[in-house]
Structure formats: structure tokens, C-alpha cells
C-alpha positions in Angstrom: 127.1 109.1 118.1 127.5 110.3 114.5 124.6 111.5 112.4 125.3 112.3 109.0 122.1 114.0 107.3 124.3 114.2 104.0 123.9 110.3 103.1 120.9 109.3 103.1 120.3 105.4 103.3 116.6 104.6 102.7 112.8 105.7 103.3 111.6 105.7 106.5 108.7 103.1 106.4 105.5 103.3 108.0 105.9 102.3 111.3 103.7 103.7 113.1 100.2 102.2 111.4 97.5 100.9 113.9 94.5 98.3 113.8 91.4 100.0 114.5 91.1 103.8 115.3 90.3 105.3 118.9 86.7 104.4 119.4 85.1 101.3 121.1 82.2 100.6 118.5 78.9 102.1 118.0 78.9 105.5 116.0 81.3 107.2 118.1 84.0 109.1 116.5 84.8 111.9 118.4 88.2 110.7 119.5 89.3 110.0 115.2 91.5 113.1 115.6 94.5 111.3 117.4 94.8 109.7 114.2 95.4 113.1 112.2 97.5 114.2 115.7 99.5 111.3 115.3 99.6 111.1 111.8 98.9 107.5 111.6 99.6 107.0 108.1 97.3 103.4 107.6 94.4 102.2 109.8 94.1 98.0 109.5 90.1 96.9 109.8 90.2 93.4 111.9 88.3 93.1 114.9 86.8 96.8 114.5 83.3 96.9 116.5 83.5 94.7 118.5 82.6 91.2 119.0 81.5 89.5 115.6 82.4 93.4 114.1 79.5 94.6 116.0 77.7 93.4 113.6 77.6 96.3 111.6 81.1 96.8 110.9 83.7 95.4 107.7 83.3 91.8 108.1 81.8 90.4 105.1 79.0 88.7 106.8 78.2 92.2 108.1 78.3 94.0 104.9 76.8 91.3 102.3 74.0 89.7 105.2 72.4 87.0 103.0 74.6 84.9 101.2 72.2 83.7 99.0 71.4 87.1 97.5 72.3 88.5 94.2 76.2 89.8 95.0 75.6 92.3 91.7 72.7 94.3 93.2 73.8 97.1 95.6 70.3 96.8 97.4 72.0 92.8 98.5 75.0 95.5 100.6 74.7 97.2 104.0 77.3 99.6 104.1 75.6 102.0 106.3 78.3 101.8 109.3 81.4 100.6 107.7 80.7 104.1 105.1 80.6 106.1 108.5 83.6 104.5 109.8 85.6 104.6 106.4 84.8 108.8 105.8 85.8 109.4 109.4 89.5 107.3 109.3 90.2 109.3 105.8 89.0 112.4 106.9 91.6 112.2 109.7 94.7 111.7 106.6 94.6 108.1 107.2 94.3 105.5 105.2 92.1 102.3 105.7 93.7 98.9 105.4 90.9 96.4 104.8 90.6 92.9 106.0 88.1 90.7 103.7 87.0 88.3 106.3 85.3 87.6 109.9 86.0 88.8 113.2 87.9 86.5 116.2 85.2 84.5 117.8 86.4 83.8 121.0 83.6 81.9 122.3 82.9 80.2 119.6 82.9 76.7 122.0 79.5 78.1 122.3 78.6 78.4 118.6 80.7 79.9 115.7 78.8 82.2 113.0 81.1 83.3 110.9 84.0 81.3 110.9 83.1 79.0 108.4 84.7 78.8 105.0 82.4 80.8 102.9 79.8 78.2 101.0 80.5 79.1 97.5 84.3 80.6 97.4 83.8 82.1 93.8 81.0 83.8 95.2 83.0 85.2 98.1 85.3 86.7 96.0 82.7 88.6 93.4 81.5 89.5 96.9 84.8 91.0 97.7 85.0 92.7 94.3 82.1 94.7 95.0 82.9 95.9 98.0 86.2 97.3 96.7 84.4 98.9 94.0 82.3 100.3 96.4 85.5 102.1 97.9 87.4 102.6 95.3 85.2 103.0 92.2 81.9 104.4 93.4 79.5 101.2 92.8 76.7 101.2 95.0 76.5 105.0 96.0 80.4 104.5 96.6 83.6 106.1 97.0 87.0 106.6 95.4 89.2 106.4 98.6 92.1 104.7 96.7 92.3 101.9 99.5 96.0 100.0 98.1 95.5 97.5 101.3 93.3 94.0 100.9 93.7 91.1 102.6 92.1 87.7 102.5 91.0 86.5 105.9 93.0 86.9 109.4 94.7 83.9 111.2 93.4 80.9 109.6 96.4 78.8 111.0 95.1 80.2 114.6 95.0 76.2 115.7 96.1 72.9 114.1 92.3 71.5 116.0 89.3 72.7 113.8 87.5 72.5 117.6 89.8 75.0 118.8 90.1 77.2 116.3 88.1 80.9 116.8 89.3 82.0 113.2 88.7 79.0 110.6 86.7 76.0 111.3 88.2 73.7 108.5 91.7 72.3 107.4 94.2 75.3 106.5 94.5 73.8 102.7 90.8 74.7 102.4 92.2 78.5 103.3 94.3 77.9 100.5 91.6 77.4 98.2 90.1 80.5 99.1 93.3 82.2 99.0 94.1 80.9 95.1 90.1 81.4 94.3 89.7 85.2 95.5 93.2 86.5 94.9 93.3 85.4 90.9 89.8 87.1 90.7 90.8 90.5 92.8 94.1 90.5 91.2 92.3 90.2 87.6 89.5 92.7 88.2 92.3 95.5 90.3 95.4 94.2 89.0 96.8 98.0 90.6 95.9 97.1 94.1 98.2 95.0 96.7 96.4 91.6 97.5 97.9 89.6 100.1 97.2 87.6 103.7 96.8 86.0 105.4 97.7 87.4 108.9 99.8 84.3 110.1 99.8 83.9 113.7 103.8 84.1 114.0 106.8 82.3 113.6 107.8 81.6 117.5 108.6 78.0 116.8 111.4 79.1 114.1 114.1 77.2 114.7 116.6 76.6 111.5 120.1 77.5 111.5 120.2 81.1 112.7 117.4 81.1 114.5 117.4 78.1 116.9 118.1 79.8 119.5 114.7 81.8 120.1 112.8 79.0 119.2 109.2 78.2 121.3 108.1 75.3 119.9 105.1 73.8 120.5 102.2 71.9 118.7 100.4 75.1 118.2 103.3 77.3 116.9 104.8 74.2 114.9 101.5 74.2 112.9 102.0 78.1 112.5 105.2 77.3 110.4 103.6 74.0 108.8 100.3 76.8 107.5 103.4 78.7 105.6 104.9 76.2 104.3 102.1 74.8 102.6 100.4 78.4 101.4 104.1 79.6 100.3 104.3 76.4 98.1 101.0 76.0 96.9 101.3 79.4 95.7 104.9 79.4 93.9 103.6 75.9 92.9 100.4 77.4 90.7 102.0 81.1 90.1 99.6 82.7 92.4 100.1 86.6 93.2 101.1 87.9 96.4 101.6 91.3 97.1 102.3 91.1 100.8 102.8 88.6 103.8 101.1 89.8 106.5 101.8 88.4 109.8 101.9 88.5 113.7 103.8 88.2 116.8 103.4 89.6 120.6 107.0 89.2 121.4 110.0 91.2 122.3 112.2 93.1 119.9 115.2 91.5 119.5 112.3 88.5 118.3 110.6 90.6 115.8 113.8 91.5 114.6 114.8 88.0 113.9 111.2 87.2 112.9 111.3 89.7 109.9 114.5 88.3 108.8 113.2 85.1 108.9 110.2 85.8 107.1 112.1 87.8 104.1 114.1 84.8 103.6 111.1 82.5 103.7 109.9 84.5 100.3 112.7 84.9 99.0 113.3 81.4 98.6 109.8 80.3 97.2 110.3 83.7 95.0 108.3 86.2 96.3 111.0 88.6 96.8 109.0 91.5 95.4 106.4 90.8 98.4 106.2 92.9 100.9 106.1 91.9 104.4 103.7 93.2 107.1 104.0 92.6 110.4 100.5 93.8 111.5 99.3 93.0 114.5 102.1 93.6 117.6 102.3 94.5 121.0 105.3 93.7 122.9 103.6 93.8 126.3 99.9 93.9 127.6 101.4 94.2 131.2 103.0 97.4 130.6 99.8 99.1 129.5 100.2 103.2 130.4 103.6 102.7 131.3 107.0 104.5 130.4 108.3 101.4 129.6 105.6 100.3 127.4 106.6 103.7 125.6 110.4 102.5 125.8 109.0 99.0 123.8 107.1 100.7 121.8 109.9 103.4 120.3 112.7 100.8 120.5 110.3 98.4 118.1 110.2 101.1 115.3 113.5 102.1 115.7 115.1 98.8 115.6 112.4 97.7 113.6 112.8 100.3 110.8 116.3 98.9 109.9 114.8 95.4 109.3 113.1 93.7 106.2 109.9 94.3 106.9 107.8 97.1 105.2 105.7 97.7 107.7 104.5 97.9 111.7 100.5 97.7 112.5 100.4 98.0 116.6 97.4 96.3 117.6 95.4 98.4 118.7 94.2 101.9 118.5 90.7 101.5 120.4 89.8 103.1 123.5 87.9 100.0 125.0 89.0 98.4 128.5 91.3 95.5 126.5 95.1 95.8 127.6 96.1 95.3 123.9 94.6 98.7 123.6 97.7 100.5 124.7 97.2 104.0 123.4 94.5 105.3 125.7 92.7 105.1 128.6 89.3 103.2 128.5 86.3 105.1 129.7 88.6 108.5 129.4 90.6 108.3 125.9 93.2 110.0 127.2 96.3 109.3 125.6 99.1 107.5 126.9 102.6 108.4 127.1 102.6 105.8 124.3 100.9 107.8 122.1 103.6 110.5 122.2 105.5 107.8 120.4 103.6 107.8 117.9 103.8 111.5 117.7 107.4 111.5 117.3 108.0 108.8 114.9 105.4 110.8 112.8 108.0 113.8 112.4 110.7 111.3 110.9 108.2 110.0 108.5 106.8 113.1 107.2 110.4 113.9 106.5 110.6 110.9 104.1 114.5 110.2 104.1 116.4 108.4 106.3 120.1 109.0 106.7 123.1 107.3 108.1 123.9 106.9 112.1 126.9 105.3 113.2 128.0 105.1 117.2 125.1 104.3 119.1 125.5 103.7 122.7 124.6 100.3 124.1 121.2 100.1 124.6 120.5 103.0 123.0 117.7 103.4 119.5 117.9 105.6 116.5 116.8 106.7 113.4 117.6 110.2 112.0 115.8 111.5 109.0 115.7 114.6 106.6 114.0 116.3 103.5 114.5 119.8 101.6 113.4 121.8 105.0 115.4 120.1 108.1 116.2 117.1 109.7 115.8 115.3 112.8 116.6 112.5 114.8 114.8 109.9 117.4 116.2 107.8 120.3 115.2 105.8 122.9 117.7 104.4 125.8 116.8 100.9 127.1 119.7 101.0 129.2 121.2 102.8 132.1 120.9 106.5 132.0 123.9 108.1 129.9 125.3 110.7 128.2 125.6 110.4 124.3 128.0 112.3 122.6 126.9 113.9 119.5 128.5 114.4 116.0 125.4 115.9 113.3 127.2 116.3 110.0 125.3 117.4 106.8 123.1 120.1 108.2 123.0 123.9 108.1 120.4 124.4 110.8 121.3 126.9 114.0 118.4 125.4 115.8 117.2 122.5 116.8 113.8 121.8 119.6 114.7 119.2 122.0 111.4 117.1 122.9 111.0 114.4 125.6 109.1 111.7 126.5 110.0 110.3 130.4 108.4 109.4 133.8 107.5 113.2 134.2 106.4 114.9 131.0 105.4 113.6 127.6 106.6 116.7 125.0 105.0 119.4 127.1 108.6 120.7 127.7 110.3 121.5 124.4 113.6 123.3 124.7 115.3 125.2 122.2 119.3 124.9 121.7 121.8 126.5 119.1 123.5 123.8 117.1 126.4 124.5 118.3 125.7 123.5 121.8 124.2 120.0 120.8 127.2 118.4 121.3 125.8 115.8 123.9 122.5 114.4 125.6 121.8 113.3 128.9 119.4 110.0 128.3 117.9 108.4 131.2 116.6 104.6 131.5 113.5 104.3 128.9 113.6 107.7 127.9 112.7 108.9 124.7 113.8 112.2 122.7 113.4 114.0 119.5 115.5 116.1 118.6 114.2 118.7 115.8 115.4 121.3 113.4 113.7 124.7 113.9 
């Protein structure tokens, strides 16, 4: 396997982004600094609290309580806990990514709250306003955090059955409304900041031309690619901005993969080929939870996943409640998961900012090898049998490099220091991952 740190071929993107930080609600914070360990570079706010958002936390209905109050008075805003949270995730080096909207309301065969379309949609949106300038521009006893990240709403396409659906009780086109009604006003009061949305479910039931054969089609996912059609075209139909596509999918990675491709093209052809593309909410395995091979998933995701049109990973999620789609920690302990170490390592490729070329990988086996003015470094993961990998690392003056690994028996605590000249191979067992370092 060839690395050659002398041609570089891109950024290395931000992989490695979470929803929610490492608490399960209330007020404590105690655990935020995985996210500075980590160096989790953005934090996405959907679902954060707790059922309804705890009801204290981000959710509009949270933050602006009566809907009938004067959205220009600060005194109308309860920012109490959502301030606490915010200062805490940018203290750590993160940065928030904000979801105007509601919570999931899984029982809402009960009785939904929030769910509704907002009553008055201009409204909503000077709503929004204000809570950006709260953030970003000090309204209110505010902030300037410089937040880039807004989106409108999460999963309205959730079902095609208003009954059924925990995310939007109405038709989709009346999310579209909201959509065209708050992202002309956002974009024309912040025309700097990235507006986009809306958190699409997925695109399982793809099934055009290349991608027929991974399709899972259903009535469900069907209406998942019915939501974008009608959004995309409604918006290239009336000029409306987009930013970013933000989207989902609990799949494998060879799916993702194909997914992000898929997606690309889908705004490229309607003409939102400046858009980015988010894929921000993943996990490719609940079952795996505190596993190596969740790990394995996990690093062969940003790896592969880093060479693929999309902009940027949002693994759902950081909390350290008893859910299995928490997958970084232990509930009740918050001890991290080999996972985490993932994490860890990708960080040391994106703080190096550059990628560079790799040519020769092994079947089965990940990587991405990066650089910047100090050193370079590279990161695999083998998903097949265990092997040794021949190495070629052209481009670079370092004498040293630290060898770190992540397998069933340690998770970095063993690094081991080598002279250059003896990296010449690496013995790589099933789901192990390394990084490999310049001193």
C-alpha cells in the first residue's frame, strides 16, 4: 500500500460530528470533555434532553413557550437551559449545529404536542430569527457563538399516514411551505449563515439505474423519495435557497456510500450543486453496541465515507443514556467505548487538514492518510481477514512515527514507537484499527 504525502487530493471533511454531547439531560455536564478529547468538531441539537427536549432544551416550543406572545420581546424567550447547554458544547471546541424544530414524539398515538405545523408560519420564522440573534448577535442577554449550522425541522417525511407520523402531523407540501416561508426570511435577515433541512429519513427505496440493486422498497421508504422529489422541485421551481441537504440512513457502508452518490446527483440535477450534503444522523448497527466491530463500522464508515460526496458524518448519538443508538459510552457509567477511540483517531487526520493520495489497499482493508506543515499520518481499518500490508510512504522526512491500536485487547493504551525505516509492513488483524503517526 502506497502513501504519497507529497500529493495531496482534498480536505479531510468532518467526519467525526455527533448529535447530542455525552449527558442524558438535566444539567449535567460533567462528561462535555470527551467532546474536546475527541475533538468533535460540530455537535447537532435534535432530540437533546430527552423526551419532548426535556422540555427545557432547543426545541422551539421549549425556548418561545406561548405562541401567542410578542416574538420581539426577549422577556416572551426561555433560554435558561439551552444557554447552559450551548456555553458548555463551545467551551469543549465544539461547535453547535442547531435544529429549529420539535423533538421525535414517539408516543404521540397517545397525544402529540409539538408536532403540529406551527399556527402562524411567518411567525415561526421571526421566532427563529430571534433565536439565532440570540446566539450569534447578542439579542436578549445573548451570544456571539458564530453558529454556521440551521436547519428547518427534522424528518417530516417520517410516514406517508399523518396518524403515524411522530414528526409532522400534516401533508409533507405543508412542510414545504414552512420550508419556502422561514428559509427566504433566515436567508434575508443572515444571508452569511448555511440554511438547509430537512433531515430526510433516507433513500433505502432508491432504485434507478445504478442503484437498483440495494433497493428496499416499501410504502414507507417510497414516500421518503416522493418527500424529495417534491421539496427538490418546489424549491428549484420558486428559486428557493439551500445551503445543505441533510439526511439519514441506519444502513451498512457500502449503502451510505451509494446513498451519498445518489443524493449528489439528485441536486445536481434540480441545480443545487453548490449544496452541501449532510448525512447526519447514522449508525450502522444498534446490535453491535460496545463492540470491536461496531468500532470496525464505525472507522470503515469515515474512511470510506470521506472519499464520497458528502460533506459531512453526524453519528447519532453522543449521549450517555441507556438507548443502543448511544454507541459511545456506557449508560449509568459514561465510560467510553472502544468506539470512541475512533473518534479519537480520525481527530488526528482532521486536525491535520490535508488529505493525500493512497493507492494499493488490501481487500477489505480502509484508509485515509493526511498531512500539514508539521507531519503526517495515516488511518486504517481491516474488515477482512487478518493480513500483512506492505507499506510504501513517499513524500515525508519523518524518522518516527507512533504506531496506535485499537483491537479486542487495548484501545491506544499501547503506542509503540518505530524508525521510518522499519515501517515497511503492518500486521492487521480482522476489525482492527491503527494509526499510524509522525513523531
Amino acid at each position: 500500500m502506497r502513501m504519497d504525502f507529497g500529493r495531496v487530493t482534498g480536505r479531510i471533511k468532518p467526519m467525526h460530528a455527533v448529535n447530542n454531547p455525552p449527558f442524558a439531560g438535566g444539567a449535567n455536564f460533567k462528561n462535555f470533555h470527551y467532546l474536546k478529547d475527541a475533538g468533535i468538531p460540530y455537535v447537532r441539537l435534535h432530540d437533546t434532553g430527552g423526551v419532548y427536549g426535556g422540555h427545557v432544551f432547543v426545541d422551539i416550543p421549549n425556548l418561545f413557550r406561548n405562541f401567542d406572545a410578542d416574538e420581539n420581546d426577549p422577556a416572551s424567550y426561555d433560554f435558561a437551559f439551552t444557554d447552559a447547554l450551548m456555553k458548555e458544547i463551545c467551551e469543549q471546541g465544539s461547535k453547535p449545529y442547531f435544529r429549529l424544530g420539535v423533538t421525535i414524539e414517539n408516543y404521540h398515538y397517545i397525544k402529540a404536542y409539538n408536532i403540529y405545523p406551527p399556527a402562524d408560519f411567518d411567525k415561526w420564522a421571526r421566532i427563529c430569527e430571534h433565536v439565532i440573534a440570540h446566539y450569534n448577535e447578542g439579542w436578549a442577554d445573548g451570544y456571539h457563538m458564530g453558529i454556521e449550522y440551521w436547519e428547518i425541522w427534522n424528518e417530516p417525511d417520517n410516514q406517508p399516514d399523518i396518524a403515524d407520523n411522530p414528526m409532522w402531523k400534516a401533508p409533507f407540501s405543508e412542510y414545504v411551505r414552512l420550508y419556502e416561508v422561514a428559509a427566504k426570511h433566515l436567508k434575508a435577515c443572515y444571508p452569511h449563515l448555511k440554511i438547509g433541512g430537512y433531515a430526510s429519513c433516507g433513500f433505502y427505496a432508491i432504485f434507478p439505474g445504478e442503484f437498483s440493486n440495494i433497493a428496499a422498497s416499501s410504502r414507507r421508504t417510497d414516500y421518503f423519495i416522493e418527500c424529495l422529489d417534491e421539496f427538490l422541485a418546489h424549491l428549484q421551481k420558486n428559486n428557493l435557497p439551500l445551503d445543505y441537504f441533510s439526511w439519514h440512513s441506519y444502513s451498512a457502508v457500502d449503502k451510505n456510500a451509494a446513498y451519498a452518490r445518489y443524493i449528489r446527483k439528485k441536486l445536481d440535477d434540480y441545480g443545487f450543486k453548490d449544496a452541501e450534503t449532510h448525512l447526519n444522523e447514522w449508525n450502522p448497527g444498534t446490535q453491535y453496541r460496545g463492540t470491536l466491530t461496531d468500532a470496525a463500522n464505525v472507522a470503515e464508515n469515515f474512511l470510506v465515507l470521506q472519499n464520497e460526496p458528502v460533506d459531512m458524518l453526524m453519528y447519532y448519538s453522543g449521549q450517555t443514556s441507556a438507548s443502543t443508538y448511544n454507541g459511545l459510552f456506557e449508560s449509568g457509567t459514561a465510560r467510553p467505548y472502544k468506539v470512541f477511540y475512533v473518534f479519537c483517531a480520525f481527530n488526528e487526520l482532521y486536525k491535520m487538514g490535508e488529505q493525500v493520495a493512497v493507492n494499493g489497499m488490501p481487500e477489505g482493508v480502509s484508509c485515509v492518510a493526511a498531512r500539514d506543515g508539521a507531519g503526517c499520518a495515516f488511518m486504517l481499518v481491516n474488515r477482512g481477514a487478518g493480513t500483512a500490508i506492505s507499506l510504501d510512504l513517499v513524500g515525508t522526512d519523518a524518522k518516527e512515527f507512533e504506531i496506535s491500536r485499537i483491537n479486542e485487547s487495548e484501545s491506544f493504551e499501547n503506542t509503540v514507537t518505530v524508525k521510518a525505516a522499519e515501517l515497511v509492513s503492518l500486521s492487521v488483524a480482522r476489525d482492527e484499527i491503527i494509526l499510524v503517526k509522525s513523531k
